[in-house]
Every structure is written in C-alpha cells, then in structure tokens.
C-alpha positions in Angstrom: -114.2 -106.0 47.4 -115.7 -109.0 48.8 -115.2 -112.7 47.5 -117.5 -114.1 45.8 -119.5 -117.6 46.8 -118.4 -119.0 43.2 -114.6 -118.5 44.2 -115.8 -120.4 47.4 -117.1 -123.0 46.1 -114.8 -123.5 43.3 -111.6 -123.4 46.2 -113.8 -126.0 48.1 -114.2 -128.2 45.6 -110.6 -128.3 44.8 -110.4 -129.4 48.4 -113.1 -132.1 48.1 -110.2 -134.9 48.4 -109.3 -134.0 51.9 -111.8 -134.8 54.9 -113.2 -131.7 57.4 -112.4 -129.1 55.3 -115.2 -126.6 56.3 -116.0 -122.5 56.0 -117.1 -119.3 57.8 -118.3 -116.0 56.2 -116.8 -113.2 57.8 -117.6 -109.8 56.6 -117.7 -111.0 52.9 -114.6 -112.7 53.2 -114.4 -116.9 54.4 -111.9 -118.9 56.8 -110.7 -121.7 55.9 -110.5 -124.8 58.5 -109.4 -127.9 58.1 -109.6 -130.3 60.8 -111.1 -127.7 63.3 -108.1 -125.5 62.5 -107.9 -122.4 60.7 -105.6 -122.9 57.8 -106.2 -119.6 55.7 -108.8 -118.0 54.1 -110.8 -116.6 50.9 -109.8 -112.6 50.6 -110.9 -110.7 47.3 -111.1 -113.9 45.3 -107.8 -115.1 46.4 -107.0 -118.1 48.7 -104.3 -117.4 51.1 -103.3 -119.4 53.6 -101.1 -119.1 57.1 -97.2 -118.4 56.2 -96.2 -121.6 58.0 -92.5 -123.2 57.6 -94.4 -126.0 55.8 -96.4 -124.1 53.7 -93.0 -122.0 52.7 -91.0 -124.4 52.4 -93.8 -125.9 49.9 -94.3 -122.2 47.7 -91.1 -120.6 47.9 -92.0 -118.1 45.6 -95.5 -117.6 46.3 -96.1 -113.6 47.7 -97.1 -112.5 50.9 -100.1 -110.7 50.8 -102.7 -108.8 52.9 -106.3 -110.3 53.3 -107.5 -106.8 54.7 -106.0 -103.7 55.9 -104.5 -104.2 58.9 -103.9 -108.1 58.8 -101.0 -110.2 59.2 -99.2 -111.3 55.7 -100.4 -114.5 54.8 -99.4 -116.7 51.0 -101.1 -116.1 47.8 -102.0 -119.9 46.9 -101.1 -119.5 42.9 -101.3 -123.2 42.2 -105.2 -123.3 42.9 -105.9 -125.8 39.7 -103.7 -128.9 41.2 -105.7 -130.8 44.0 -102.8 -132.5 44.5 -100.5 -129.7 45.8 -103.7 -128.2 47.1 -103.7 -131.7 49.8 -100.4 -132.1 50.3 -100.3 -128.1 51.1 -103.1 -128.5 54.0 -101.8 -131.7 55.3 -97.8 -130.2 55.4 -99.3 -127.4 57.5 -101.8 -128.9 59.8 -99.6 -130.0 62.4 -97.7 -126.3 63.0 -101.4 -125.1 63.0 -102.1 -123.9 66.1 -105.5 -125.8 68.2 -108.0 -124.3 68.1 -109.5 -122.0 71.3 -111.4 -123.6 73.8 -114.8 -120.9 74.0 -115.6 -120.0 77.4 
C-alpha cells in the first residue's frame, strides 16, 4: 500500500518548526531529509525514521519496523502529534546522520 500525500503533508507540517526539512516520492512512498540528509521516511502511512543511538535513546520503546520488503529496520515514530518531540527527535539525530553522497 502506498502512503498517501495527506499523511505527507500532515507529517510535514508537524515538522514546519524546523528549517530544510524537504521530501522525495519514491515508488509511492517519501524520504524524509532534513538538512540535505536523509533522516527517515513515509512507509504505508507511517513515519519511520533511521534507528540512530539518538533516536533510540529518545523512543526506547518505539518498534522497529520494515518500510518495504527487503529494507533495513527503521523506528515507528508513535509520538506524531507533539512537534516538540518531533524537533528535538530530528535535531538529536542529525549529527550521527551520515552526509549525504557527492553525485558523480
């Protein structure tokens, strides 16, 4: 199942607070970057984001989960209503986010 733009929108406004947050559609599904670096993404309606030591630390209970068959495990965000947590989540796990690639 494919996410839907409303669930988009609705995650990115949650994120309105925080500065360069931006998106890419990608096979009906949307990374997430923030601040040119790929912090997670919007799978089936769910935002998940990398399984950082920040982002751990920050949802110890939050379960891993698969964006699509084959993926690497990334966090179910479950607090999606607090913008708060939601900017203090993204800026605790920016700086173990890798750079992004340089394109040939």
């Amino acid at each position: 199942m494919a996410s839907t733009k409303e669930y988009l929108d609705f995650v990115l406004e949650q994120l309105s607070s925080l500065e360069d947050v931006t998106y890419r559609a990608m096979m009906g599904e949307y990374i997430i970057y923030y601040k040119g670096k790929i912090i997670g993404g919007i799978y089936d309606d769910r935002f998940l984001v990398k399984p950082v030591k920040a982002a751990k630390a920050l949802m110890p209970n939050a379960p891993l989960e698969l964006p699509y068959e084959g993926a690497k495990e990334m966090l179910l965000v479950e607090d999606i209503d607090s913008r708060e947590f939601l900017e203090e989540l993204l800026n605790a796990m920016l700086p173990e986010l890798p750079a992004p690639k340089k394109k040939k």
